[in-house]
C-alpha positions as CSV (number, residue, x, y, z in Angstrom):
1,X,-56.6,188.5,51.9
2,X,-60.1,188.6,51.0
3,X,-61.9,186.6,48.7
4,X,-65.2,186.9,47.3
5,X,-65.8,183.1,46.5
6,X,-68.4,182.8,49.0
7,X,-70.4,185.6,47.0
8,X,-70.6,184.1,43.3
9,X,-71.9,180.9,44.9
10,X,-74.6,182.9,46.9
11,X,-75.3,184.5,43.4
12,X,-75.3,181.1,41.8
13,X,-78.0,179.9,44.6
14,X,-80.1,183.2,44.1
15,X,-82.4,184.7,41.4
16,X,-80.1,186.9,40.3
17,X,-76.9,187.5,38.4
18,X,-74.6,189.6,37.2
19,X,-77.0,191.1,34.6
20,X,-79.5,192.0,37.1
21,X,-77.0,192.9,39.4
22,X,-76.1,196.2,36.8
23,X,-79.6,196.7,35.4
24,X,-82.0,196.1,37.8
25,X,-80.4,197.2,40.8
26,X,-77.7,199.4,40.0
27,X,-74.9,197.9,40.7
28,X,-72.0,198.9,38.6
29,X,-69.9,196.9,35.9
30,X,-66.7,198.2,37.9
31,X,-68.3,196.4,41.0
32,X,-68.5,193.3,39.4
33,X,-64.8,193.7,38.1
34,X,-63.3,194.0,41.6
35,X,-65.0,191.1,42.8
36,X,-64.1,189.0,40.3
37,X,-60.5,190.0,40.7
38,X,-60.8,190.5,44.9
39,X,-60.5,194.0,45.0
40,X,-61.5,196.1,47.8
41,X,-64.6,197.1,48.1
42,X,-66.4,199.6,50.4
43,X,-68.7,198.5,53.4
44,X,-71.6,200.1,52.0
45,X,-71.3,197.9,48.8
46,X,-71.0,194.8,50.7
47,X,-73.9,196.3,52.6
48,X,-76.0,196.8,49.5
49,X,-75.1,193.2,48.1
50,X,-76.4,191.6,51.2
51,X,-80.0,193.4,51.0
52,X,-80.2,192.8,47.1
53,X,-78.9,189.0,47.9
54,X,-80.8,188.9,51.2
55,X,-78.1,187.2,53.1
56,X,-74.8,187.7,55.5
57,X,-71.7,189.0,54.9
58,X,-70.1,185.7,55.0
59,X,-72.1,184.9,52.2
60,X,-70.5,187.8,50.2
61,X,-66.9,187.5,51.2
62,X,-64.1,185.8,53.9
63,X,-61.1,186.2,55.1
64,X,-57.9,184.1,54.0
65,X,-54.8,184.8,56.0
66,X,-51.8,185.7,53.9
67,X,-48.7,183.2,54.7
68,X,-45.1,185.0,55.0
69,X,-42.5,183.0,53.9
């Protein structure tokens, strides 16, 4: 599974938030929504998150390995 945890503690660290996220760069509501609820997302949004937040994609997102009972 993948979780986006890593990314709203980068965006807690960073001048921005989820307001500037939408208005000033663009990014949409719907965006927001799957990461909140660890959606998939496409490479070029992870792309764009890391040039707004300047940072890597381990900052945006990581990998949690799903256990099979």
């Amino acid at each position: 599974m993948i979780s986006y945890k890593p990314f709203w503690e980068t965006l807690k660290n960073s001048k921005e938030s989820t307001y500037t996220l939408i208005q000033k760069h663009h990014v949409s509501g719907a965006t927001i929504d799957k990461l909140r609820k660890n959606k998939p997302l496409t490479t070029t949004t992870i792309d764009n998150l890391c040039r707004i937040l300047q940072c890597s994609v381990d900052e945006i997102m990581e990998y949690l390995p799903s256990h099979l009972d």
